[in-house]
C-alpha positions as CSV (number, residue, x, y, z in Angstrom):
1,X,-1.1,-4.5,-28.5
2,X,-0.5,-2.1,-25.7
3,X,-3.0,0.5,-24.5
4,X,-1.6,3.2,-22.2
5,X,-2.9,5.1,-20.1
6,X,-1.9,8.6,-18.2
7,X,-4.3,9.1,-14.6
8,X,-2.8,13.0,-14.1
9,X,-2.3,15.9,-16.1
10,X,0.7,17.1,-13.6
11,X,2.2,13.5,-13.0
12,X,5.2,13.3,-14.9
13,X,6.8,14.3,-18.1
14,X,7.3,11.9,-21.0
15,X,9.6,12.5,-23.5
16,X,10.9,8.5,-24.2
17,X,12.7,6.7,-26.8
18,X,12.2,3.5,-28.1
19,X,14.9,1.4,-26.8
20,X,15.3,-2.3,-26.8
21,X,18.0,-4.4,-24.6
22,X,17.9,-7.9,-23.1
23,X,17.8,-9.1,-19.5
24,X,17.6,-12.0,-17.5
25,X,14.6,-13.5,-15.6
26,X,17.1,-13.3,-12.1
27,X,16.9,-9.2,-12.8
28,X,13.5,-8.0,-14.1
29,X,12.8,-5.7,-11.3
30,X,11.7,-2.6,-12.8
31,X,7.7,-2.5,-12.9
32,X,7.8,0.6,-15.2
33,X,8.6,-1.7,-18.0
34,X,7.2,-4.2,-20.3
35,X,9.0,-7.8,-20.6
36,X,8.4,-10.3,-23.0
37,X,10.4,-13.2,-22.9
38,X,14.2,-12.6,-21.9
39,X,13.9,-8.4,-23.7
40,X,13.1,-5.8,-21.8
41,X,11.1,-3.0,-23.7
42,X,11.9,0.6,-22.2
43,X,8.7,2.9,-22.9
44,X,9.8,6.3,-24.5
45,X,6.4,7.9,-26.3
46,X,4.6,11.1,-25.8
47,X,1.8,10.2,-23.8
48,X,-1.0,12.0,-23.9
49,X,-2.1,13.9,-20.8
50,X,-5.2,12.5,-19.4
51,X,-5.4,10.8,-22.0
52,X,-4.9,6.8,-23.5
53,X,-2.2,6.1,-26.2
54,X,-2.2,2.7,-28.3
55,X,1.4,1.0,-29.0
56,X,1.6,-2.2,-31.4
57,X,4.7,-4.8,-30.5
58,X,6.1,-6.8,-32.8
59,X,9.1,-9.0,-33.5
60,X,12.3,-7.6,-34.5
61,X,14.2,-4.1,-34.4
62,X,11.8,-2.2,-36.6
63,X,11.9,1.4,-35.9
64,X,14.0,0.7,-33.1
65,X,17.6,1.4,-32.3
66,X,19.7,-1.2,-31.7
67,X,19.5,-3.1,-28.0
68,X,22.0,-1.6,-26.0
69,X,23.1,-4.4,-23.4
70,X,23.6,-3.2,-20.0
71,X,26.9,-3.5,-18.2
72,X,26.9,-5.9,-15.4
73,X,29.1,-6.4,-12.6
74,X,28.9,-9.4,-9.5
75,X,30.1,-9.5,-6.1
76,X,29.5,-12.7,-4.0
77,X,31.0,-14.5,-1.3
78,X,28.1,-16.7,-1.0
79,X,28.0,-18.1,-3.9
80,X,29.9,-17.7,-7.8
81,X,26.9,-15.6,-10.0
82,X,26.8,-17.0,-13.5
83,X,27.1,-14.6,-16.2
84,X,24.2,-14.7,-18.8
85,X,24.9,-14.8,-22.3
86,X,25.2,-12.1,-24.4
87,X,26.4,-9.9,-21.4
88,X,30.0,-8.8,-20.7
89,X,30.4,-9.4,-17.2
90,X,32.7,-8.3,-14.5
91,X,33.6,-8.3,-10.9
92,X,33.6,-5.3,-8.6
93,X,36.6,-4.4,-7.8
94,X,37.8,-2.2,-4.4
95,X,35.1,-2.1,-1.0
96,X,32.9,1.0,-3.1
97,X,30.5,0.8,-5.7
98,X,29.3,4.2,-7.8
99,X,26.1,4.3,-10.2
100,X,25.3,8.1,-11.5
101,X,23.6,10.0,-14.0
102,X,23.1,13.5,-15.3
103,X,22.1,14.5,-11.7
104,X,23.8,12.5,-8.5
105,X,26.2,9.8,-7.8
106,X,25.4,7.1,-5.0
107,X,28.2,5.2,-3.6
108,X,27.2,1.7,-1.7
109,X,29.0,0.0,0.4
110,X,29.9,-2.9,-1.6
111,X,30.1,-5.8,1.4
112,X,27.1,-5.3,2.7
113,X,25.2,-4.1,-0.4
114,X,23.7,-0.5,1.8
115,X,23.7,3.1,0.4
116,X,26.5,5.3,2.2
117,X,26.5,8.8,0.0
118,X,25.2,10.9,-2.5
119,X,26.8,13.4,-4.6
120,X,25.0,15.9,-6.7
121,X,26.0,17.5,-9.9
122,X,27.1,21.0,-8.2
123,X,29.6,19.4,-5.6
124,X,27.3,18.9,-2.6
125,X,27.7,15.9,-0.8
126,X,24.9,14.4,1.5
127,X,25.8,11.7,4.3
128,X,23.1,8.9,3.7
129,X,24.0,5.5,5.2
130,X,21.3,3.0,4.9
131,X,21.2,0.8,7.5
132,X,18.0,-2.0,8.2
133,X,17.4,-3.6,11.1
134,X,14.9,-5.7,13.4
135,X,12.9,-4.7,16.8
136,X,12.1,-7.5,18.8
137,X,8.2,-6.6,20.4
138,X,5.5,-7.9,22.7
139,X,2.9,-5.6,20.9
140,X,0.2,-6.2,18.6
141,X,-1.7,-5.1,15.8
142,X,-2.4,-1.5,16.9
143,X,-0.2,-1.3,19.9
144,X,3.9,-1.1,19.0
145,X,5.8,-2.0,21.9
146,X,9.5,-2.4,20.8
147,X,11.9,-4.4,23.8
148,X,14.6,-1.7,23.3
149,X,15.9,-0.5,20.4
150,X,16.0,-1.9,16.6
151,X,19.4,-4.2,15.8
152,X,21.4,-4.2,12.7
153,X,20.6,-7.5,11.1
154,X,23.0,-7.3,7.9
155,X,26.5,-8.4,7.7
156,X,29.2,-8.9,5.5
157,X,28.7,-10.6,2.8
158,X,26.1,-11.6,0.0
159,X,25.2,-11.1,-3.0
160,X,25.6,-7.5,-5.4
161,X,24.6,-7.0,-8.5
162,X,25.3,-3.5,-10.1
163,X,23.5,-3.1,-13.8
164,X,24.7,-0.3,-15.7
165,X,22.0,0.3,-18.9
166,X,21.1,2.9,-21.2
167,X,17.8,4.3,-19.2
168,X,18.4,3.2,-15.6
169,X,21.5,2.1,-13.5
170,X,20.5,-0.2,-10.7
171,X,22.2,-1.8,-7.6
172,X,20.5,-5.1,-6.6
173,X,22.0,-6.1,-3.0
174,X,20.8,-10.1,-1.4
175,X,22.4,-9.1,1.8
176,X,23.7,-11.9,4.3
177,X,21.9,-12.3,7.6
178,X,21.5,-14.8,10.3
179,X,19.1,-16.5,8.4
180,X,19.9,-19.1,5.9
181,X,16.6,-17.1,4.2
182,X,16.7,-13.7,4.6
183,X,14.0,-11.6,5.5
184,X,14.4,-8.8,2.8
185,X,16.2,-8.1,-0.4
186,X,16.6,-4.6,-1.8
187,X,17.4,-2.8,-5.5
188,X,18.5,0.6,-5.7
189,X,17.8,2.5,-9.2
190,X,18.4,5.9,-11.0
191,X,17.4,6.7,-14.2
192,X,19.0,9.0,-17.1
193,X,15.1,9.8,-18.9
194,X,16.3,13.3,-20.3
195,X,14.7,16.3,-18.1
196,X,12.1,13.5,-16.4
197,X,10.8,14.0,-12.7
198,X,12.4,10.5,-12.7
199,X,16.3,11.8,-13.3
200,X,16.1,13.7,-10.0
201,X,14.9,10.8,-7.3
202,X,16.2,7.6,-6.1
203,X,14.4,4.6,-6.0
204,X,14.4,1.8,-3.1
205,X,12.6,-1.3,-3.4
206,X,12.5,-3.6,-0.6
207,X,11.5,-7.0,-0.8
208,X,10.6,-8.2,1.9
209,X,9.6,-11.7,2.9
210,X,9.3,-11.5,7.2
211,X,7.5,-15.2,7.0
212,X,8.2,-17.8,10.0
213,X,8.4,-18.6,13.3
214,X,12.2,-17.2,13.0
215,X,10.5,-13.5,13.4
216,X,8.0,-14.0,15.5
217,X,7.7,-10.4,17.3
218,X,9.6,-9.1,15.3
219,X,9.2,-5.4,13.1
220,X,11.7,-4.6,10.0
221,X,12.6,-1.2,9.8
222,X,14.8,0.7,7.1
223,X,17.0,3.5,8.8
224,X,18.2,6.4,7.0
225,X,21.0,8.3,8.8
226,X,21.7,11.8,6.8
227,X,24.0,15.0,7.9
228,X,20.5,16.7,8.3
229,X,20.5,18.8,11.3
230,X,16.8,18.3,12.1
231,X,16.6,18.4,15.6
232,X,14.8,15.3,15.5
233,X,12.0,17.4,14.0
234,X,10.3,15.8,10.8
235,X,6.9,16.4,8.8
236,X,4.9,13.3,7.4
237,X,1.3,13.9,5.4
238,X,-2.1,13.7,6.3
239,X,-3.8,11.5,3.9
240,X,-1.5,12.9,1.2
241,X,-3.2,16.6,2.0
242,X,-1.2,18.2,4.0
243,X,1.5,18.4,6.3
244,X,2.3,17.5,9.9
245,X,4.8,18.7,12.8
246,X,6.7,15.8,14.0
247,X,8.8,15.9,17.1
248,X,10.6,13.6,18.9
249,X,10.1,13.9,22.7
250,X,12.6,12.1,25.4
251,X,9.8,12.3,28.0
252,X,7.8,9.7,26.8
253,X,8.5,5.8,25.4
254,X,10.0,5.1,21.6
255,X,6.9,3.9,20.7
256,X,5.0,7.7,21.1
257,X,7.3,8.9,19.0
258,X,6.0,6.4,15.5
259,X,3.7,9.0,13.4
260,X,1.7,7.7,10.3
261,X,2.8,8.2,7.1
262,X,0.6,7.7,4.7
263,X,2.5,8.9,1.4
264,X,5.3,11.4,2.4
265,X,7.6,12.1,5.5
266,X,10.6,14.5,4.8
267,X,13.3,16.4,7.3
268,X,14.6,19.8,7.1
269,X,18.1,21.3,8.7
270,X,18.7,24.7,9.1
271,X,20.4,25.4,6.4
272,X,17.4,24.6,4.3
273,X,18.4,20.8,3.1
274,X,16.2,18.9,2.3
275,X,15.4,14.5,2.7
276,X,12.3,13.5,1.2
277,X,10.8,10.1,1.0
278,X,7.8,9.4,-0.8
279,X,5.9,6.1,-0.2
280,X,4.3,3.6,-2.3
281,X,2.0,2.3,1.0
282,X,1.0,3.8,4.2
283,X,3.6,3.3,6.7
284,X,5.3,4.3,10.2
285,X,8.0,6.4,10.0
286,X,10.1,8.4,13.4
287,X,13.2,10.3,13.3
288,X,14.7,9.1,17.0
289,X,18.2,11.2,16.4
290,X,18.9,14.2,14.9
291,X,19.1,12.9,11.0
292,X,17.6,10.3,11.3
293,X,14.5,9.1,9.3
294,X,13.1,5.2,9.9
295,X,10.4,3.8,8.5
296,X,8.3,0.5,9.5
297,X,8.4,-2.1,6.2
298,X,6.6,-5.0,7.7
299,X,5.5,-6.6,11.3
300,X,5.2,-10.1,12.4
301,X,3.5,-10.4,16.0
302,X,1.8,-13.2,17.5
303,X,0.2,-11.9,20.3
304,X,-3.8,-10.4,20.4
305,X,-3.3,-6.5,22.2
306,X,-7.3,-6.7,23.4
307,X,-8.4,-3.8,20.8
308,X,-10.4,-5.5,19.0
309,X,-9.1,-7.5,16.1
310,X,-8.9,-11.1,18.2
311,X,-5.6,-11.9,16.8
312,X,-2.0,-11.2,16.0
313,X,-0.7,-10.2,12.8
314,X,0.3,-13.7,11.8
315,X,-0.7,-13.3,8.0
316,X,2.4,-12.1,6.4
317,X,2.7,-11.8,2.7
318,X,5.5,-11.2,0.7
319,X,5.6,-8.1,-0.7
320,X,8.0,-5.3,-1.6
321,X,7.8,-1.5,-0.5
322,X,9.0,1.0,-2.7
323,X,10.5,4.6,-2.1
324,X,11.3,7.4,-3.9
325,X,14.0,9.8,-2.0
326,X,14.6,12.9,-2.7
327,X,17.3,15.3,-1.9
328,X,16.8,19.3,-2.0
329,X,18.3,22.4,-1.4
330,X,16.7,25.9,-0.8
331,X,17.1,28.6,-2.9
332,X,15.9,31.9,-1.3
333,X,15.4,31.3,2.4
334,X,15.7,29.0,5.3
335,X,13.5,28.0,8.0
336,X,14.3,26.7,11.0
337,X,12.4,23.8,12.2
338,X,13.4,24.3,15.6
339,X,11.8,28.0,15.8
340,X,9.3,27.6,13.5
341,X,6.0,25.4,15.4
342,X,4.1,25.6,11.6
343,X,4.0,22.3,9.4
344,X,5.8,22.9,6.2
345,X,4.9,22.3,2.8
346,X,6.4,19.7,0.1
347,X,8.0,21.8,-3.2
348,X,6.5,21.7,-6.1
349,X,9.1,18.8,-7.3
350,X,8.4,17.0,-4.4
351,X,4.5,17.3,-5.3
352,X,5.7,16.0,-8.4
353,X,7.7,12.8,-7.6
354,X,4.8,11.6,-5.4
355,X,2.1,12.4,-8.0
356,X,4.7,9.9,-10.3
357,X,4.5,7.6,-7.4
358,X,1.1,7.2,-6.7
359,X,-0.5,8.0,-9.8
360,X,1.2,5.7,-12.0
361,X,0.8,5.0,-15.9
362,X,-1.5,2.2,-16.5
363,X,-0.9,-0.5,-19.2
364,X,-3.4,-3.0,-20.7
365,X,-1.9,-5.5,-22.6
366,X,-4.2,-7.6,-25.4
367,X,-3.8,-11.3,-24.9
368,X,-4.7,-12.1,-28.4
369,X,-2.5,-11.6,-31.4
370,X,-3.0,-8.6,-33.8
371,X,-1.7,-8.5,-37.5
372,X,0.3,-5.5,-38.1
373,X,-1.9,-4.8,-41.7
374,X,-5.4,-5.4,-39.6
375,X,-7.6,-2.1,-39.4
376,X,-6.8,-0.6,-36.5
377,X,-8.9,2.3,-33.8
378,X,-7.7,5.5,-33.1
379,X,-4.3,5.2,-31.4
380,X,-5.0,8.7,-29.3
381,X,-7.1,10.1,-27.2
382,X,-6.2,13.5,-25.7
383,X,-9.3,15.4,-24.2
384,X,-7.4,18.5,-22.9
385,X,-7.1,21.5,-24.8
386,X,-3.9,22.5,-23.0
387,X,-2.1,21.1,-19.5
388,X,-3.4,22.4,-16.3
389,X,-1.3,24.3,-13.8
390,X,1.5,22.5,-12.2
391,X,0.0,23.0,-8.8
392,X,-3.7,21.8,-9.8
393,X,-4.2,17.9,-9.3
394,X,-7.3,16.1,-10.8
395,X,-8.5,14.2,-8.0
396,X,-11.3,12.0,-10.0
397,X,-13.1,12.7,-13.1
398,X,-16.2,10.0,-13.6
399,X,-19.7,9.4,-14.2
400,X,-21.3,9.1,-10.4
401,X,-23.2,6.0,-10.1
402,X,-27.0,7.1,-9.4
403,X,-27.9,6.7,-5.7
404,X,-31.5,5.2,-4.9
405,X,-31.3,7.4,-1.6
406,X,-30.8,10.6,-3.7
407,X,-33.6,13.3,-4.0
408,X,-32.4,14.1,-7.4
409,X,-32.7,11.6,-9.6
410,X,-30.4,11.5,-12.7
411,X,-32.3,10.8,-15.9
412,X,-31.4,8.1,-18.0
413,X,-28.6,8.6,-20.4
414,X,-28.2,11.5,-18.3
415,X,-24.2,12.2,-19.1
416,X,-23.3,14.4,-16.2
417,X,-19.6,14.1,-15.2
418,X,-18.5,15.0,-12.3
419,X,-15.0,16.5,-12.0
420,X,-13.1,16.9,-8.7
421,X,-9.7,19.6,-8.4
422,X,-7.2,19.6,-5.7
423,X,-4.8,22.6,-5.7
424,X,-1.8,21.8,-3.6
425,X,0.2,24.0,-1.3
426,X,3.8,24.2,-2.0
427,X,6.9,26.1,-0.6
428,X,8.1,28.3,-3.2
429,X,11.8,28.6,-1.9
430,X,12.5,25.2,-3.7
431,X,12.9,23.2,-6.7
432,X,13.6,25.9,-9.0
433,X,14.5,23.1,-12.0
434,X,11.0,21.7,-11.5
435,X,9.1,25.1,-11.6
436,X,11.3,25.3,-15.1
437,X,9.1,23.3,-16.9
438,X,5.7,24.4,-15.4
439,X,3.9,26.5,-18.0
440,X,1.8,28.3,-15.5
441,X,0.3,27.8,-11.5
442,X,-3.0,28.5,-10.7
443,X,-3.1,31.5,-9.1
444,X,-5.5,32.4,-12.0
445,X,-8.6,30.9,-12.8
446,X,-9.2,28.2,-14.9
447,X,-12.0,28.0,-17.2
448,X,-14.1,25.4,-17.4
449,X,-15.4,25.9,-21.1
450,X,-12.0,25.9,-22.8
451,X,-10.5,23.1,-20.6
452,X,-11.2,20.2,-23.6
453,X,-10.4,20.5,-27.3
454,X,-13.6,19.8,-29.4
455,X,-15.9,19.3,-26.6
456,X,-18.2,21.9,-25.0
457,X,-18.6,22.3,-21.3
458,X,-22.5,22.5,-20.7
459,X,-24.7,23.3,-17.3
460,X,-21.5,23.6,-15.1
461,X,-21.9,24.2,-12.0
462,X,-20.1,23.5,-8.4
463,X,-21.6,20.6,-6.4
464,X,-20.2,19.6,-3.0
465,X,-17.6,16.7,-2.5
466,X,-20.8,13.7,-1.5
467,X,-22.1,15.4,-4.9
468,X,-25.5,15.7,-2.5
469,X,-25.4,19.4,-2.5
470,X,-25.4,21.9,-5.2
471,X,-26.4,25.4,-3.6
472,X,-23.8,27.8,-3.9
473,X,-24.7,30.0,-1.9
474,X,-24.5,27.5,1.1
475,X,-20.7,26.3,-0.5
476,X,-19.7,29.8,-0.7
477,X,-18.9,29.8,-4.4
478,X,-21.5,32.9,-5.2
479,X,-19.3,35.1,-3.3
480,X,-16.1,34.3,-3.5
481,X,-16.0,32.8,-7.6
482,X,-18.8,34.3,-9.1
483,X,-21.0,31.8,-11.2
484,X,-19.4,29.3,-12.9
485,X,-22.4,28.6,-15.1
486,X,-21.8,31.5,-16.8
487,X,-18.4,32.3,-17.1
488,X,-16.7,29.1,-15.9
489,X,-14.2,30.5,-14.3
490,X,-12.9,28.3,-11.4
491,X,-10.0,30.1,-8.8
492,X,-9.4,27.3,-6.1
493,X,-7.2,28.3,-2.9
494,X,-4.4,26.4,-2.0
495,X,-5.2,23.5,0.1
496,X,-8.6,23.1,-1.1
497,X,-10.4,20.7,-3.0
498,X,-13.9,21.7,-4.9
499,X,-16.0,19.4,-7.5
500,X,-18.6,20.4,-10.2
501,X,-20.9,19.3,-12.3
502,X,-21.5,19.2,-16.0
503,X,-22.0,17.7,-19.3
504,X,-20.3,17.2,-22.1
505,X,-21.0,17.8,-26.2
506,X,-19.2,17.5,-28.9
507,X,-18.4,20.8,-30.0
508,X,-20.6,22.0,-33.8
């Protein structure tokens, strides 16, 4: 039995199939899925928004179509790659390799496994060529201070695996490095969902293993070198809130011109293109030269810098870093970065993508055998009446643990909620497919009392974000939103974030 859960009512759209196909231990990358044994189950439900959805598993084909095997093809010259029965297997043929789907087509550079181009569905091509390297450093945990700049580290050679399924294509590259082990493998994936947020993106996974005395002082980068003409101008997030200015400046040292990024960094030329990558973890990330967009995946340094943590970063783990890149083009107008000093915003697609990133579906998998003719619980549960606006994100929706510090003490069996709404701020002059499938934005007001289906909304009212405070006149919400008590209208600004108060019932 699986129970599965969906965080966010604007995360991503589900519209799956149930498909069934087998695949070997060497490839089972894709975290999205569910493996038992040597099969590979691709999840294709309607999940329900906010909501929890219970799947049974069982033996066999029932209900199912028919596993679709995926294609695969090898290149080595390390090593010959065994083909697992029951695949048809071939070699790659020519010094290109393509995967595509309803949207783009990525060509690699098949010797040393590394994205080169993309090619989207209208004709545009965008310049993309992958390229990771090494900085040798004498820095230490807060202080980067690279000896020059990052060196290539991959050469020709290795290991490429291309698998061509049903759902998802995927390019899985062990480069060849100096190293008899080296420091970082990487899979490259699109999918073909049918009108998902997932058909649009490209997905990198690095795994990287930067353990040894071999890279000592040493910090792994991925470099992305586009056809953007940035002006070595990018934008990376605050906290996943909102957006920064990021220039790079010849006047001072490489290292001044790292920024954090904690979730998003993107660039934009003039001509309104955009390269978007969305992060897993909280990274570095610097655009050096005009295009370019590198990002800091690990750091090995031995050395304490004196600010306080009494060591060097000397505990390594492998781990892997995932992306999701995204390539855009405006629509109505362009902006250029050079001119304009203000930080930009993400589209609503981009919004979107990281939302599918960060907020992912959760699984809970019962370790003990059910029979299939055993009474069963609901399967669903679906508290929303109808999906938000595409712009409104739900940033927590619990029951606040009771504070012995408080002055207002919560009665027991009190069941106050407490619900928390971030409206994000997005540039309109983009992602005009995702704005297709938004039903509305919320430049009106949501109501509180008809947000859930058979449950009624009672003693609403706003609190502040520490939940310590609940005058409204002091938070502003008298004047500008009337009372929400009464009415329950909410109308949140863009780039704000407001909580409230209230209980629920089910509904007579």
């Amino acid at each position: 039995m699986v129970v599965v859960s969906r965080p966010d009512v604007s995360v991503l759209d589900s519209n799956w199939t149930c498909v069934q196909s087998q695949v070997s231990p060497e490839l089972q990358h894709d975290e999205s899925k569910i493996f038992t044994g040597r099969h590979r189950i691709h999840w294709k439900a309607s999940i329900p928004a906010m909501g929890l959805q219970t799947y049974y598993i069982a033996n066999g084909f029932a209900g199912c179509e028919k596993a679709k095997l995926a294609k695969l093809k090898f290149f080595s010259k390390l090593s010959s790659i065994p083909c697992l029965a029951p695949y048809a297997c071939s070699n790659v043929e020519g010094d290109t390799v393509e995967i595509v789907n309803r949207h783009q087509l990525l060509t690699f550079d098949v010797k040393h496994g590394l994205l080169q181009k993309v090619i989207h569905k209208n004709g545009l091509q965008n310049v993309v060529v992958e390229e990771i390297a090494l900085y040798s450093s004498t820095g230490g945990a807060y202080l980067f201070l690279p000896d020059g700049d990052a060196q290539p580290i991959i050469k020709s050679g290795g290991n490429l695996v291309i698998s061509e399924g049903p759902l998802m294509q995927e390019v899985y590259s062990y480069p060849k490095t100096s190293w008899e082990k080296t420091p970082v493998s990487h899979s490259t994936r699109i999918y073909n969902g049918g009108n998902t947020v997932q058909d649009f993106l490209i997905e990198k996974e690095y795994h990287v293993e930067l353990l040894g005395k071999d890279f000592n002082d040493r910090e792994l980068i991925v470099r992305y070198k586009t056809d953007t003409n940035n002006k070595r101008i990018f934008y990376s997030d605050l906290n996943g809130f909102q957006m920064s200015r990021r220039e790079t400046y010849d006047k001072i040292p490489l290292q001044g011109n790292y920024y954090p990024m904690p979730s998003l960094a993107f660039m934009q030329g003039s001509n309104g293109q955009r390269f978007s990558v969305h992060s897993r973890q909280a990274l570095g990330a610097a655009s050096l030269k005009e295009g370019w967009l590198e990002i800091m995946l690990d750091r090995r340094l031995v050395r304490d810098d004196g600010r306080g943590l009494g060591q060097g970063v000397m505990d390594n783990r492998v781990m892997n870093v995932v992306f999701h890149i995204l390539m855009e083009s405006n629509i109505s107008s362009t902006s250029d970065p050079v001119s304009n000093p203000l930080p930009l915003s993400p589209s609503l697609l981009s919004h979107r993508v990281n939302a599918q990133l960060n907020y992912p579906l959760h699984a809970f998998i019962a370790k003990k055998p059910q029979e299939i003719s055993a009474p069963t619980h609901s399967r669903s549960f679906s508290p929303l009446a109808a999906p938000l606006p595409c712009d409104l994100h739900i940033v927590s929706f619990k029951v606040p643990r009771p504070s012995k510090y408080s002055q207002q003490q919560q009665q027991l069996g009190d069941p106050r909620l407490v619900l928390m709404l971030h409206r994000r701020n997005w540039d309109s002059s983009y992602c005009k497919k995702a704005r297709s499938q938004c039903t509305a934005v919320a430049d009106e007001s949501v109501n509180l009392f008809n947000m859930f289906k058979d449950l009624t909304v009672l003693n609403a009212r706003a609190t502040s974000l520490n939940l310590l405070h609940d005058d409204t006149e002091m938070l502003g919400y008298t004047e500008q939103f009337g009372d929400v008590a009464r009415d329950g209208r909410v109308i949140i600004p863009p780039m704000e974030i407001q909580a409230y108060k209230f209980e629920l019932r089910l509904r007579q």
